[in-house]
C-alpha positions in Angstrom: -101.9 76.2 -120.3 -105.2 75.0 -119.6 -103.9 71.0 -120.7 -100.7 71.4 -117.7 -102.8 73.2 -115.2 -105.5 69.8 -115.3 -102.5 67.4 -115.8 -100.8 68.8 -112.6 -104.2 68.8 -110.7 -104.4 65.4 -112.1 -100.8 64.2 -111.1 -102.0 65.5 -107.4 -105.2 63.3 -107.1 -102.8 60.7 -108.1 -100.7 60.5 -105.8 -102.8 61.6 -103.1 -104.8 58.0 -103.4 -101.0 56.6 -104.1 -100.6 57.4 -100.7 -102.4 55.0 -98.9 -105.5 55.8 -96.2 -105.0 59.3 -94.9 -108.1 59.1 -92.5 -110.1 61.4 -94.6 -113.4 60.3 -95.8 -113.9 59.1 -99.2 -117.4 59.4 -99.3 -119.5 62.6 -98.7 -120.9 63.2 -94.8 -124.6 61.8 -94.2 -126.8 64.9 -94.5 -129.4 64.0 -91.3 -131.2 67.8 -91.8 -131.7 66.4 -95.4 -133.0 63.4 -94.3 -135.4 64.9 -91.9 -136.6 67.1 -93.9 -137.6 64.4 -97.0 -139.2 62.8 -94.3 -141.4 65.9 -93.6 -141.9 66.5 -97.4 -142.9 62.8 -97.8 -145.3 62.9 -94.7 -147.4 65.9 -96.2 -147.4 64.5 -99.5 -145.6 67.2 -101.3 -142.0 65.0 -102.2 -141.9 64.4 -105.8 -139.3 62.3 -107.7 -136.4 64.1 -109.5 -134.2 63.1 -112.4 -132.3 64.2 -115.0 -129.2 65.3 -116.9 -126.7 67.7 -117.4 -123.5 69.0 -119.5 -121.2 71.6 -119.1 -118.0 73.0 -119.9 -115.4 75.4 -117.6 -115.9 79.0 -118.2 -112.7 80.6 -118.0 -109.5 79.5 -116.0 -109.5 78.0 -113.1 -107.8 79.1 -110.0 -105.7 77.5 -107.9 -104.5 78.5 -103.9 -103.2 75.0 -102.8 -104.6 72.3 -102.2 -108.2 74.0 -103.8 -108.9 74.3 -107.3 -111.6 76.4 -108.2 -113.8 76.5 -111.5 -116.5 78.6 -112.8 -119.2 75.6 -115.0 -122.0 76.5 -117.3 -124.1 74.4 -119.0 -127.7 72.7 -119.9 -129.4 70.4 -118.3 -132.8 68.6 -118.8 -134.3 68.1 -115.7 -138.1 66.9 -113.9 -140.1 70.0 -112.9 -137.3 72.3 -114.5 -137.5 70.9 -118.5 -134.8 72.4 -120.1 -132.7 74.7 -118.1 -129.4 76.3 -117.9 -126.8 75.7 -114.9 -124.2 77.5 -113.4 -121.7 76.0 -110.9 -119.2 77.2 -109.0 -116.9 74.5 -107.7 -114.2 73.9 -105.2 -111.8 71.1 -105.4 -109.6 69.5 -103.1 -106.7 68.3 -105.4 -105.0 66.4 -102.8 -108.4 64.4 -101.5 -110.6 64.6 -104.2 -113.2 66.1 -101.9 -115.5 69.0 -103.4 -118.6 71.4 -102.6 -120.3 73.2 -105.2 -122.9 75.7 -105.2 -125.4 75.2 -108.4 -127.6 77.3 -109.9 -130.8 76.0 -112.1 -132.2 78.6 -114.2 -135.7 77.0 -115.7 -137.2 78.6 -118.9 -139.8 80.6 -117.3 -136.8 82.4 -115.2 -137.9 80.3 -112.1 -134.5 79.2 -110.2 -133.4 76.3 -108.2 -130.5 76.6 -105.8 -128.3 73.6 -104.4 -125.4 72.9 -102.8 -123.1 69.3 -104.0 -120.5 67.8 -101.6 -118.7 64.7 -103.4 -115.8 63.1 -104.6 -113.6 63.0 -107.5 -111.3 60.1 -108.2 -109.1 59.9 -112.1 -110.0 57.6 -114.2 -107.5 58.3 -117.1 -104.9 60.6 -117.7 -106.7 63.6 -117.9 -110.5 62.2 -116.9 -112.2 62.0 -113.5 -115.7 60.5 -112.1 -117.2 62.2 -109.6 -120.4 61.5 -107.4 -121.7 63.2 -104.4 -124.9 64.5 -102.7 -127.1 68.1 -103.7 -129.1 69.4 -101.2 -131.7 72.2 -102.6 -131.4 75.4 -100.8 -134.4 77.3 -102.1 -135.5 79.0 -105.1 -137.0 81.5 -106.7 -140.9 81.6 -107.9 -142.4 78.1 -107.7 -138.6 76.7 -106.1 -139.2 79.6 -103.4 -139.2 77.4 -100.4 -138.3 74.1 -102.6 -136.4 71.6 -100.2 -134.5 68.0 -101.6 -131.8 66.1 -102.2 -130.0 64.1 -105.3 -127.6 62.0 -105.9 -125.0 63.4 -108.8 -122.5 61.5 -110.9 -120.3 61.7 -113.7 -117.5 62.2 -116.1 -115.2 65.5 -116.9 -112.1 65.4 -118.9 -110.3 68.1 -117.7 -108.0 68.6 -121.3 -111.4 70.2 -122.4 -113.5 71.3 -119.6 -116.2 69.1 -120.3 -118.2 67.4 -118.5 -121.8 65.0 -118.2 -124.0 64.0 -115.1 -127.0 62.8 -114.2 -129.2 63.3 -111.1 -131.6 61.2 -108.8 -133.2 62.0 -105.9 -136.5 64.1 -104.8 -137.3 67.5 -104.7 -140.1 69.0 -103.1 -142.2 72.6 -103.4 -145.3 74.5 -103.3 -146.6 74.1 -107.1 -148.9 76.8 -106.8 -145.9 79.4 -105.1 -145.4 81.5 -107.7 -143.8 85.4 -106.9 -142.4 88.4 -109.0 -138.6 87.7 -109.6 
């Protein structure tokens, strides 16, 4: 079931960019508060470099209320100022543009948490792969990430036959070090 449901998702991003330009964007919308505030990190000296990567596989099916697919992810990830840490992503899918948004959840070993939000694009790249990039802004945290602010670039592979899928991230991330709470 799962194998039909991503080849007919797949057969719709087809021929969606089969069609020609529709006038929707292709590439995810500047994020200006993003930028204004990794200017205001950078100015106080607290922005700090962040990499890393990730895998993950669907949990469970995904559901489908045309044109949006959405899919439960979980997976590991080894990321700066995280280490090794588990994800959880809950993602919605346009299967007629390709658009998505995500909201992500980064679960560090110490039980600190990262939150972020991805808007991207998906595009096939086979007949039951896709790539995908787009932008994550961090929306806060808990302990250390409490009031954590940045954005990363994310892109990658998934086959959607198996669920799986690989990324990598690049961008900044910035937080009080020392802002530790009870959870």
């Amino acid at each position: 079931m799962r194998a039909s449901t991503a080849l007919s998702t797949l057969s719709t991003l087809v021929l969606a960019a089969c069609a020609g330009d529709s006038g929707i964007p292709t590439s995810p919308p500047t994020l200006s508060r993003s930028n204004e505030v990794a200017q205001d990190a950078r100015e106080h000296g607290q922005s700090r470099p962040f990499s890393g990567s990730c895998v993950a596989q669907t949990a469970g099916p995904a559901t489908f209320v045309f044109p949006i697919r959405t899919q439960l992810s979980i997976g590991t990830c080894q990321l700066s100022h995280l280490g090794r840490t588990s994800l959880r992503t809950l993602q919605h899918v346009n299967v007629v543009t390709g658009d998505e948004v995500a909201e992500l959840t980064y679960k560090a070993a110490n039980g600190d948490k990262l939150f972020a939000t991805n808007v991207g694009t998906s595009a096939p790249t086979g007949p039951t792969t896709i790539a995908f990039s787009g932008t994550n802004t961090v929306t806060g945290g808990t302990g250390r990430f409490d009031d954590a602010t940045g954005t990363f670039s994310a892109s990658g592979t998934a086959d959607l036959a198996t669920g799986a899928a690989a990324f990598a991230y690049d961008g900044w991330i910035a937080y009080e070090a020392s802002n530790r709470h009870d959870r």
